[in-house]
Gaussian input, Z-matrix of N, CA and C with variables (Angstrom, degrees):
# hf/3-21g

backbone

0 1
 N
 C     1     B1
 C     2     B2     1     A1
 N     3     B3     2     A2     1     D1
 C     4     B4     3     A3     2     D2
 C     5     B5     4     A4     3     D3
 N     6     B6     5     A5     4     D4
 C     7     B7     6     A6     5     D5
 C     8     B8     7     A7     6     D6
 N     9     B9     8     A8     7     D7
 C    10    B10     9     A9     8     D8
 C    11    B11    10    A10     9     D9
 N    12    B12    11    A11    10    D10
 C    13    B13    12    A12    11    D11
 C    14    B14    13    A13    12    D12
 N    15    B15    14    A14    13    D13
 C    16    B16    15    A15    14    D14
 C    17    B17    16    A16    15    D15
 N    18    B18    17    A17    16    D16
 C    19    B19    18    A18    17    D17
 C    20    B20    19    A19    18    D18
 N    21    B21    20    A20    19    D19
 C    22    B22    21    A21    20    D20
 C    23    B23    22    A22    21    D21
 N    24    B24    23    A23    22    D22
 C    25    B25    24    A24    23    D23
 C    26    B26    25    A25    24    D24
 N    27    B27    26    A26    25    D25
 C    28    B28    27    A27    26    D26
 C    29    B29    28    A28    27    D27
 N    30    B30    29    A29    28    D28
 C    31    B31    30    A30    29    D29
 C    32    B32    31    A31    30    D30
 N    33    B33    32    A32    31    D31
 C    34    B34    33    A33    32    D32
 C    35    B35    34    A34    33    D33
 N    36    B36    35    A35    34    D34
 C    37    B37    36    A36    35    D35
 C    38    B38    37    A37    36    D36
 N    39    B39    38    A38    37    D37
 C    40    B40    39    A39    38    D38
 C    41    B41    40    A40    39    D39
 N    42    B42    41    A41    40    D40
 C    43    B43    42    A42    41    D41
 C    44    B44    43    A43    42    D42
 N    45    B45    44    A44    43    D43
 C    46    B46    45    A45    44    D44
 C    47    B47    46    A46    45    D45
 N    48    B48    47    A47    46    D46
 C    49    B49    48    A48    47    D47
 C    50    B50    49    A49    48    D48
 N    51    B51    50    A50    49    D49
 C    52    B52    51    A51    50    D50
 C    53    B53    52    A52    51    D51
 N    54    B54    53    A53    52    D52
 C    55    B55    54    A54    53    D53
 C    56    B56    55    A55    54    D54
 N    57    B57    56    A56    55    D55
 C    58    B58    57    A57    56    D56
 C    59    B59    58    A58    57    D57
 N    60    B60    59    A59    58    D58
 C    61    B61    60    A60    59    D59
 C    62    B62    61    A61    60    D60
 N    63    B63    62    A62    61    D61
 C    64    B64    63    A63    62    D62
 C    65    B65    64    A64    63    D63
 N    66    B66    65    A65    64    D64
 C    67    B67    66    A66    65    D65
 C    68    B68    67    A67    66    D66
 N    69    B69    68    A68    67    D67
 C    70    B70    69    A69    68    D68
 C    71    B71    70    A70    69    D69
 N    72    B72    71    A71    70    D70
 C    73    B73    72    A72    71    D71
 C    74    B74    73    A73    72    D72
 N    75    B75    74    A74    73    D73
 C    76    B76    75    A75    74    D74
 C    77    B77    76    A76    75    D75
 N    78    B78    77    A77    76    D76
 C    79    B79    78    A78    77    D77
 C    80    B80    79    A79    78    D78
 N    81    B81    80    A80    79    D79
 C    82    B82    81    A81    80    D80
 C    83    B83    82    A82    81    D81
 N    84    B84    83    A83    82    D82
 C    85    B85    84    A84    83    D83
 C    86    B86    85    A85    84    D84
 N    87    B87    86    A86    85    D85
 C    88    B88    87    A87    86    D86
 C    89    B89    88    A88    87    D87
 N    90    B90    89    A89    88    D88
 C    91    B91    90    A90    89    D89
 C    92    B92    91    A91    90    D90
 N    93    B93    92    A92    91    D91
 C    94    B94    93    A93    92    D92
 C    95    B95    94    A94    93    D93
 N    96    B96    95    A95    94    D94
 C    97    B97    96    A96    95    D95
 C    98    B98    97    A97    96    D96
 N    99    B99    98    A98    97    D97
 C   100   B100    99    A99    98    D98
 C   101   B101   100   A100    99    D99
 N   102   B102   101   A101   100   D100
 C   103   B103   102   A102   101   D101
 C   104   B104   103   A103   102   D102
 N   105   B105   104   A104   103   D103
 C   106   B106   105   A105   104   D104
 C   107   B107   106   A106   105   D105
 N   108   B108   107   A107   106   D106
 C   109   B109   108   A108   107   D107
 C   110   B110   109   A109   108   D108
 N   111   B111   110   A110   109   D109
 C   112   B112   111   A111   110   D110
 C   113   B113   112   A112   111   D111
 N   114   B114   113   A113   112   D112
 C   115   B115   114   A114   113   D113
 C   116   B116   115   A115   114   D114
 N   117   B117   116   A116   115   D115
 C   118   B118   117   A117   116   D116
 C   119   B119   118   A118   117   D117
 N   120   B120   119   A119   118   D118
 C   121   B121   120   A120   119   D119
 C   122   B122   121   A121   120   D120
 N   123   B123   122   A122   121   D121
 C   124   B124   123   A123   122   D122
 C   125   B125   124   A124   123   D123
 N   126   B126   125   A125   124   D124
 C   127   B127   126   A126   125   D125
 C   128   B128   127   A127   126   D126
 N   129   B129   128   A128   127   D127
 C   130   B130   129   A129   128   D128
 C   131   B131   130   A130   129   D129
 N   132   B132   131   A131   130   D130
 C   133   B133   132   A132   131   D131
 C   134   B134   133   A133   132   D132
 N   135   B135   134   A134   133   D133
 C   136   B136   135   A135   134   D134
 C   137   B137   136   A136   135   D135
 N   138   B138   137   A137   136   D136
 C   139   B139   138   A138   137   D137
 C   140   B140   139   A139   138   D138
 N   141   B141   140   A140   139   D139
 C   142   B142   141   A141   140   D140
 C   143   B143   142   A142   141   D141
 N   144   B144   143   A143   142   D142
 C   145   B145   144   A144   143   D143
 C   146   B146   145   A145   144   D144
 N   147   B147   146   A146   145   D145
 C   148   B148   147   A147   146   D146
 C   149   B149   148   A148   147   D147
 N   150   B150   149   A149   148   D148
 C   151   B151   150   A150   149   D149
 C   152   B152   151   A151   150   D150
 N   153   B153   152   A152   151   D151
 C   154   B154   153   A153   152   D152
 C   155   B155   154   A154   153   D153
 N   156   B156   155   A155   154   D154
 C   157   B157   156   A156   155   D155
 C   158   B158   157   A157   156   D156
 N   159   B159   158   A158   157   D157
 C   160   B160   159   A159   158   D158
 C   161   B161   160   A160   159   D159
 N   162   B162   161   A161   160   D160
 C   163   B163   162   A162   161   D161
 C   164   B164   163   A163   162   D162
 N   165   B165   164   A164   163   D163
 C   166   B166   165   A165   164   D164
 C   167   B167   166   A166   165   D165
 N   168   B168   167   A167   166   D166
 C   169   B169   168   A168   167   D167
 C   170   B170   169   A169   168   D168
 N   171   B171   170   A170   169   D169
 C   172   B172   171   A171   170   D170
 C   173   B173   172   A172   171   D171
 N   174   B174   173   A173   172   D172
 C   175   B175   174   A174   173   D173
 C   176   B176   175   A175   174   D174
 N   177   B177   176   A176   175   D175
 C   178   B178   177   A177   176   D176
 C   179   B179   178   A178   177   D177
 N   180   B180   179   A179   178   D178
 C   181   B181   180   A180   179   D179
 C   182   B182   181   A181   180   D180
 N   183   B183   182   A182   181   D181
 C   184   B184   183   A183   182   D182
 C   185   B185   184   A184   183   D183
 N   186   B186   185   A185   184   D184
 C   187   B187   186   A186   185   D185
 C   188   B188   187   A187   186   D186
 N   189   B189   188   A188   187   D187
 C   190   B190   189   A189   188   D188
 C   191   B191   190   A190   189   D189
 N   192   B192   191   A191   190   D190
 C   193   B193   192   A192   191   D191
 C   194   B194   193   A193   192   D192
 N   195   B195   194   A194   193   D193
 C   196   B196   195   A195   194   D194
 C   197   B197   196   A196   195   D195
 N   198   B198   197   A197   196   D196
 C   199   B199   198   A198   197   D197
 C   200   B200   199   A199   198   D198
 N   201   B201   200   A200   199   D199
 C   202   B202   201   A201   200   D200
 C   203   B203   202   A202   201   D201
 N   204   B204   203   A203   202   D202
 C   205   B205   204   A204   203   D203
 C   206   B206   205   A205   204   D204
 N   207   B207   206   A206   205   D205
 C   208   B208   207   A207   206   D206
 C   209   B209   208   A208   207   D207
 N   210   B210   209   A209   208   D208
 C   211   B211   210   A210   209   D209
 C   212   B212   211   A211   210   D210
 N   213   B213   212   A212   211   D211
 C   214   B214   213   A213   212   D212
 C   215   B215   214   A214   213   D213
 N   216   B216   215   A215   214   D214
 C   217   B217   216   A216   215   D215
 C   218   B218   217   A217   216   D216

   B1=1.4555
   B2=1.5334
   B3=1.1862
   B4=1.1738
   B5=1.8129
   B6=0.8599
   B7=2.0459
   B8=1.0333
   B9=1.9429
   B10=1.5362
   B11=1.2121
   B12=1.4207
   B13=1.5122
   B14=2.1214
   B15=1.1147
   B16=1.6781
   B17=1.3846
   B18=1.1004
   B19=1.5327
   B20=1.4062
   B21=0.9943
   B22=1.3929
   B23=1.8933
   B24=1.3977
   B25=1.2975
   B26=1.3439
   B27=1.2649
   B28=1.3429
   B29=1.7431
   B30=1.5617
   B31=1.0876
   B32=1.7264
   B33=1.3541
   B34=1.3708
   B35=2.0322
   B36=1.1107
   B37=1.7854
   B38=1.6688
   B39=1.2395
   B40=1.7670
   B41=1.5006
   B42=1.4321
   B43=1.3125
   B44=1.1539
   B45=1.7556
   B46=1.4273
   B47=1.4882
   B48=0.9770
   B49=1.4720
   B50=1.6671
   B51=1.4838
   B52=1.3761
   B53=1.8925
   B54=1.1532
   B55=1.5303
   B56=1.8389
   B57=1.1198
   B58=1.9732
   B59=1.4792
   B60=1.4341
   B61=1.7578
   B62=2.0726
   B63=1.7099
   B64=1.5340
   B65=1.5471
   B66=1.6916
   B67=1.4972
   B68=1.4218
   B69=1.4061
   B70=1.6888
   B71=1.5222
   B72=1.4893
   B73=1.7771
   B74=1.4341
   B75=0.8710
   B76=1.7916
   B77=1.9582
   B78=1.6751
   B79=1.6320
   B80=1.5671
   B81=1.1895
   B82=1.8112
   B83=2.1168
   B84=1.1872
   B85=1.5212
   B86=1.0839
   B87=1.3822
   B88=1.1584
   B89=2.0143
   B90=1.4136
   B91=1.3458
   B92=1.7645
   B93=1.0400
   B94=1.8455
   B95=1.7044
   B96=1.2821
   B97=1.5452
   B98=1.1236
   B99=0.5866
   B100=1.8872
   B101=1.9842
   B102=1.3851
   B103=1.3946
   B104=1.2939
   B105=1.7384
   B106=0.9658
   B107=1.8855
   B108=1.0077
   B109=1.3013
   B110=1.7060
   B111=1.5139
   B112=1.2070
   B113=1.4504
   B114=1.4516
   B115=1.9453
   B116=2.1692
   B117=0.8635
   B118=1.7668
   B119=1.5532
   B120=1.3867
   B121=1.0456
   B122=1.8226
   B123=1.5896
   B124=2.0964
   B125=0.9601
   B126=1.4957
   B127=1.9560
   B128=1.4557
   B129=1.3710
   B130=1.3806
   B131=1.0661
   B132=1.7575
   B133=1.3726
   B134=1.1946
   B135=1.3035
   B136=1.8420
   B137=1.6451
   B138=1.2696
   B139=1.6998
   B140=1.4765
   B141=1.3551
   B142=1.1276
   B143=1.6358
   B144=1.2149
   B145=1.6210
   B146=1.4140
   B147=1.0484
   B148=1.2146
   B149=2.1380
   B150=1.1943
   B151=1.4324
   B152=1.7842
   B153=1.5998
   B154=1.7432
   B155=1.4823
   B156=1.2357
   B157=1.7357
   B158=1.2718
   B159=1.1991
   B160=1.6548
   B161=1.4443
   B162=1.8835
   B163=1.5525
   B164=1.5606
   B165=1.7971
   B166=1.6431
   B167=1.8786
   B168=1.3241
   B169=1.5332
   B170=1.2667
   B171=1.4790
   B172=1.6925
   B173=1.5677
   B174=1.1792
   B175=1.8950
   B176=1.8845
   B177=1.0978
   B178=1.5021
   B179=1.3853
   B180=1.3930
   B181=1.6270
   B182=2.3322
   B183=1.0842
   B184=0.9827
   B185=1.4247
   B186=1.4578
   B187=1.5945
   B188=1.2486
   B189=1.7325
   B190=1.5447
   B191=1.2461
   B192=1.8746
   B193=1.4356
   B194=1.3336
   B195=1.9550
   B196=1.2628
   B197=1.3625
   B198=1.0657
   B199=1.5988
   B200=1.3819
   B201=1.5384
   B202=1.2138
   B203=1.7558
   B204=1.4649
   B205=1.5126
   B206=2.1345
   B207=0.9408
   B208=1.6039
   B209=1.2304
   B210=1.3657
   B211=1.2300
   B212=1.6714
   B213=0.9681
   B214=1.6609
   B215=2.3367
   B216=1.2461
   B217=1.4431
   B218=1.6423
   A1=111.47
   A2=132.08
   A3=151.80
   A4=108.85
   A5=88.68
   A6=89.67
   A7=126.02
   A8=96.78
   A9=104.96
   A10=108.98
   A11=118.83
   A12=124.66
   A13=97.96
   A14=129.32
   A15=126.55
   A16=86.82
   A17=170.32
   A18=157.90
   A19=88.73
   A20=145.22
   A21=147.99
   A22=102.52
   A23=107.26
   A24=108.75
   A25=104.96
   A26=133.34
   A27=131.98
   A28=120.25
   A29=111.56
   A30=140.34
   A31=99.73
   A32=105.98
   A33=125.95
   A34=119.37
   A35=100.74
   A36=118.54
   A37=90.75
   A38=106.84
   A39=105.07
   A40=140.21
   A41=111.96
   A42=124.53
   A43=131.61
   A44=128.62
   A45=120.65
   A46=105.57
   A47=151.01
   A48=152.64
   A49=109.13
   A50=100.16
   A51=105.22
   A52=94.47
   A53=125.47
   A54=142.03
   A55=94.77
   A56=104.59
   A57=103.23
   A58=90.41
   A59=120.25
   A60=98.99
   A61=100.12
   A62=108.54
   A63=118.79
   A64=113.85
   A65=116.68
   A66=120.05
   A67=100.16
   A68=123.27
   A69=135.94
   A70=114.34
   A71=95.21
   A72=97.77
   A73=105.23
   A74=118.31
   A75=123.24
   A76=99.20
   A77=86.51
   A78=81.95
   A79=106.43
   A80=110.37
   A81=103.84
   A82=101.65
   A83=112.95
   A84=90.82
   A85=114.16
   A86=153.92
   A87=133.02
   A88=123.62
   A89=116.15
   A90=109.66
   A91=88.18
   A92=135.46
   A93=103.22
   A94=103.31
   A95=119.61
   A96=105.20
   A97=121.02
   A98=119.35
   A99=148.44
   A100=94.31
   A101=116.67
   A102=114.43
   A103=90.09
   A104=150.74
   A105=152.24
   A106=98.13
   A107=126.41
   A108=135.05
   A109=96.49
   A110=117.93
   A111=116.12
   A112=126.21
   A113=108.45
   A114=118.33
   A115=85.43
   A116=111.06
   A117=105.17
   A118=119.74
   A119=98.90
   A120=117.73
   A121=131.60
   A122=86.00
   A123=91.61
   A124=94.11
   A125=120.96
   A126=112.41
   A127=107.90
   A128=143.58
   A129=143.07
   A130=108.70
   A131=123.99
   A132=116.32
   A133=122.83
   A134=108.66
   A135=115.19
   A136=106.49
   A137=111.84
   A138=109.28
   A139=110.99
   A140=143.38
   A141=108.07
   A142=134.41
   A143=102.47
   A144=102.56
   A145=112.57
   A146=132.32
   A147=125.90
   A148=132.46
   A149=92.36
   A150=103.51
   A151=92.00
   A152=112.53
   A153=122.64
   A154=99.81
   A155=120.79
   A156=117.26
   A157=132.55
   A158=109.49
   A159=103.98
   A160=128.50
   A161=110.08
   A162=115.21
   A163=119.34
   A164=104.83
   A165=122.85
   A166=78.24
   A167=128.53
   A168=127.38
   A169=113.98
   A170=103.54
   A171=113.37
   A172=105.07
   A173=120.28
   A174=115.77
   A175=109.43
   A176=111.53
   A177=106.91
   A178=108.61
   A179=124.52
   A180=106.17
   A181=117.07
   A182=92.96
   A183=90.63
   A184=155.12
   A185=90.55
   A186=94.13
   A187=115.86
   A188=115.48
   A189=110.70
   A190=100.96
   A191=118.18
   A192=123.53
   A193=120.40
   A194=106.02
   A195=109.63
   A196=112.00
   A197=136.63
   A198=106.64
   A199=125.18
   A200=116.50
   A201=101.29
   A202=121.78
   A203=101.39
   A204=115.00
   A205=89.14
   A206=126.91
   A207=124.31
   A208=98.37
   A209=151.89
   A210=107.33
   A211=138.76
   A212=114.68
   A213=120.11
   A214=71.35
   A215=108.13
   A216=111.31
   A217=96.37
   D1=-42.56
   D2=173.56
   D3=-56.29
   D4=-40.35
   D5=173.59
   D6=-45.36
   D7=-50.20
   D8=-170.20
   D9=-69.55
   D10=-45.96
   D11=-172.27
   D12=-60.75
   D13=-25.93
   D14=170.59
   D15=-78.67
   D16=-47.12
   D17=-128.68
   D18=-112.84
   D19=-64.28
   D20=-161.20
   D21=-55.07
   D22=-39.76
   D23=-167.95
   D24=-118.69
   D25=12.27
   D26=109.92
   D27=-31.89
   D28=-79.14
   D29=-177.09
   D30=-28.43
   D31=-71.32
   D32=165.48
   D33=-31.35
   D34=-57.06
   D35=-165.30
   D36=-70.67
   D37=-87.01
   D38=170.94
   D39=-22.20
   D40=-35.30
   D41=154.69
   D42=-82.07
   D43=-21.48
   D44=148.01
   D45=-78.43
   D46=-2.62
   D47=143.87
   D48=-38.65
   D49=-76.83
   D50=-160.04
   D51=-66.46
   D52=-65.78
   D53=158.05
   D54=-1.82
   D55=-46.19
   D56=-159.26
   D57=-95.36
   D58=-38.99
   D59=-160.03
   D60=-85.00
   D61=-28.19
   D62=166.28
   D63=-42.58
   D64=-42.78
   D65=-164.86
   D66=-79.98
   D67=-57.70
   D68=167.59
   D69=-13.00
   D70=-51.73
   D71=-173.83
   D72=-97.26
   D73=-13.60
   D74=172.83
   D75=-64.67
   D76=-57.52
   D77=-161.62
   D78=-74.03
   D79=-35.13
   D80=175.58
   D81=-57.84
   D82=-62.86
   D83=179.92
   D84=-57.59
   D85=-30.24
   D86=164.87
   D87=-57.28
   D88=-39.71
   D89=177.39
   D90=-82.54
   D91=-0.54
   D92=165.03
   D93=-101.27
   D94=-8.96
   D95=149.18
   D96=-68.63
   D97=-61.76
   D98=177.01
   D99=-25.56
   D100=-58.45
   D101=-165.86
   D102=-91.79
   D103=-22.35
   D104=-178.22
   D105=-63.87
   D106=-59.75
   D107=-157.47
   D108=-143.89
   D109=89.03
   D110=161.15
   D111=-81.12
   D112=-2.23
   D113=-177.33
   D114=-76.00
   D115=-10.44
   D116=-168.46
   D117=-113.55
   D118=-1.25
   D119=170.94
   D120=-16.48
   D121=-67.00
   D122=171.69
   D123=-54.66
   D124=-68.59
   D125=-148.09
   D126=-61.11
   D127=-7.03
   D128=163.05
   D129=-72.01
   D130=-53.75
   D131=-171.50
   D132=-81.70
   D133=-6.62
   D134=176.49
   D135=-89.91
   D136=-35.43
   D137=160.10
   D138=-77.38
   D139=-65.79
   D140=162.80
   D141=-11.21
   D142=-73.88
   D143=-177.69
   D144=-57.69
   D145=-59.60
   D146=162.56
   D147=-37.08
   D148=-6.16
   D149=-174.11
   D150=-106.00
   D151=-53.49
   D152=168.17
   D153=-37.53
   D154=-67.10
   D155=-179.73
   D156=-66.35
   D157=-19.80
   D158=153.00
   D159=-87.86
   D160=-16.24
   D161=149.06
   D162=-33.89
   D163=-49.04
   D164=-134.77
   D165=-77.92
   D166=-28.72
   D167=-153.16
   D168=-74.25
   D169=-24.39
   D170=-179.64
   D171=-84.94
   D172=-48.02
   D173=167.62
   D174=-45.20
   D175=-48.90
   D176=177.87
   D177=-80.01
   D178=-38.85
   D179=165.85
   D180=-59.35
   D181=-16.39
   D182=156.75
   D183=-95.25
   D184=-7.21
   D185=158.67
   D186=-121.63
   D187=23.51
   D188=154.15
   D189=-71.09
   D190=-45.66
   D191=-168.92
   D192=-39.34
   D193=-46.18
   D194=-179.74
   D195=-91.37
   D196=-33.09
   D197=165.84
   D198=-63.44
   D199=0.02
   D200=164.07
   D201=-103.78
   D202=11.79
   D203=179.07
   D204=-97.19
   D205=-25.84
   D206=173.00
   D207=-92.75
   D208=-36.31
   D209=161.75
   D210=-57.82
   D211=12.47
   D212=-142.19
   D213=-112.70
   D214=-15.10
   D215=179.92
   D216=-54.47

């Protein structure tokens, strides 16, 4: 019984992991576009963000995953 609840928050820890070090390099290439070409500015930061929010989908698919590995408690 105890596993699932370590697997679940495994599941959990690893995906704000990957989620935090994925956004890091998103947002650093975007501010070295960004100072590379400031006339382009929106269209970087609106793809940026849009790339951050489809990061953000895998952290919440991951803790649907794990609350549904603790319900199974």
């Amino acid at each position: 019984m105890g596993i699932i609840a370590i697997g679940a928050g495994i599941a959990i820890g690893l995906a704000a992991l990957g989620i935090g070090i994925g956004q890091g390099f998103g947002l650093r290439g975007g501010l070295e576009g960004i100072s590379r070409q400031p006339e382009a500015s929106g269209i970087i930061r609106t793809t940026m963000i849009v790339g951050m929010a489809i990061m953000e989908t895998i952290g919440v698919l991951a803790f649907v995953i794990a609350i549904m590995l603790v319900s199974k408690l």
